[in-house]
C-alpha positions as CSV (number, residue, x, y, z in Angstrom):
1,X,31.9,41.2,-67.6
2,X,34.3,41.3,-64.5
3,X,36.3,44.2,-66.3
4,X,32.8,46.4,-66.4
5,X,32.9,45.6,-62.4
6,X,36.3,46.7,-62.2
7,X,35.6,50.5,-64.2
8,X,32.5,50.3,-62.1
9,X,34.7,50.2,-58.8
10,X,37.1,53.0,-60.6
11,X,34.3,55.0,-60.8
12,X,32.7,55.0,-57.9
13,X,35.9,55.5,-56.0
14,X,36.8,58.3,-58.2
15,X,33.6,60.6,-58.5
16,X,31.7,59.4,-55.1
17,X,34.8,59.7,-53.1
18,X,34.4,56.0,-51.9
19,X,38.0,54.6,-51.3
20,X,36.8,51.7,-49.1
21,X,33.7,50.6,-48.2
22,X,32.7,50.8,-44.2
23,X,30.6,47.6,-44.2
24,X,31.0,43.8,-45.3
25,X,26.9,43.3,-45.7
26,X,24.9,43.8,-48.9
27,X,23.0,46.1,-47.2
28,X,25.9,48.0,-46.0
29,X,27.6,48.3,-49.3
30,X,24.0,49.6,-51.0
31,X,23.3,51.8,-48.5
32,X,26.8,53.7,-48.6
33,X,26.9,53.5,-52.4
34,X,23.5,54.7,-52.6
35,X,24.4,57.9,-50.2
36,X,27.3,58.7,-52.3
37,X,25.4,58.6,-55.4
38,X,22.7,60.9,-53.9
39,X,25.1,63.2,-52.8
40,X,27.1,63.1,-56.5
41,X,23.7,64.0,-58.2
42,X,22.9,67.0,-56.1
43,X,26.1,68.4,-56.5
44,X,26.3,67.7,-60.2
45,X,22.9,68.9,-60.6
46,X,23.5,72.5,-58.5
47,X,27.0,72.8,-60.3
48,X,25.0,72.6,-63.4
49,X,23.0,74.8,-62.6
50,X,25.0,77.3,-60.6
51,X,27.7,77.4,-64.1
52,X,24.8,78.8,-66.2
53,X,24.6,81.8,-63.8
54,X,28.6,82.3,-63.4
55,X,31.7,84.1,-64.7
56,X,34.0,82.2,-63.1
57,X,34.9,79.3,-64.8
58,X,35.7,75.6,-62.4
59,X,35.5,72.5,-63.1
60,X,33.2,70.1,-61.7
61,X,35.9,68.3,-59.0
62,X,37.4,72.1,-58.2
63,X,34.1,72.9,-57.8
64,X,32.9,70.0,-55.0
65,X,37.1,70.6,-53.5
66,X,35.8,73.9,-53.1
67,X,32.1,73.2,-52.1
68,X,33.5,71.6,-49.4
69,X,36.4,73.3,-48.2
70,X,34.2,76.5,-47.7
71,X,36.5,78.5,-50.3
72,X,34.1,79.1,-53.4
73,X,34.1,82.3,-55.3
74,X,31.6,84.4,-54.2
75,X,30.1,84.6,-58.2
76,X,29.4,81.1,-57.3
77,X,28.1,81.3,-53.7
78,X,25.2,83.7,-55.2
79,X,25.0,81.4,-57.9
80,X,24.0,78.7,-55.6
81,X,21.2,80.4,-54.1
82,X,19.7,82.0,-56.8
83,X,19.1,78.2,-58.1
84,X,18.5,77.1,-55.4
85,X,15.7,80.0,-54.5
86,X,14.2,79.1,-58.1
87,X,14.0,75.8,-57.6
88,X,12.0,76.6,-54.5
89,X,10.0,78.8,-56.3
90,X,8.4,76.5,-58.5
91,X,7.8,73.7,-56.6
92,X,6.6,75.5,-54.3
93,X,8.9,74.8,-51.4
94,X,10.3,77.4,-48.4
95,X,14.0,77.3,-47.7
96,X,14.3,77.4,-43.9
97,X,17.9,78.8,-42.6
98,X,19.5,79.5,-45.9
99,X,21.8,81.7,-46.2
């Protein structure tokens, strides 16, 4: 069982970009985990969705590199928002300042 913890650990600091952890508390240590992770679903879940709609072909990782660096291809910028504009279309939600 301590090696799952370990490939756990691997994990986290590999796909949620966690290399050390800020606090020493439980609470501290769920609530930045628990950020990550939300932050790693929506960005799975729009670069799912945004690579049905695409020509350009990027891996996830190149894809959150460039999500972040401000540097995607502009197949995936509209990408983006059309998901994102359908997803607010049926559940019924307005996009404030998007765009």
């Amino acid at each position: 069982q301590r090696w799952t913890v370990e490939v756990f650990f691997r994990w986290v600091k590999q796909y949620l970009n966690v290399p050390t952890l800020f606090g020493t508390t439980e609470n501290a240590v769920y609530n930045q985990l628990f950020a990550a992770f939300i932050a790693y679903v929506l960005l799975r879940w729009l670069y799912d969705q945004t690579k049905k709609q695409t020509n350009v072909s990027l891996s996830f990782i190149s894809f959150v590199r460039r999500f972040f660096s401000g540097q995607l291809p502009l197949d995936w910028k509209s990408g983006m928002a059309a998901a994102l504009f359908e997803y607010a279309q049926i559940y019924g939600r307005r996009m404030y300042n998007f765009g």
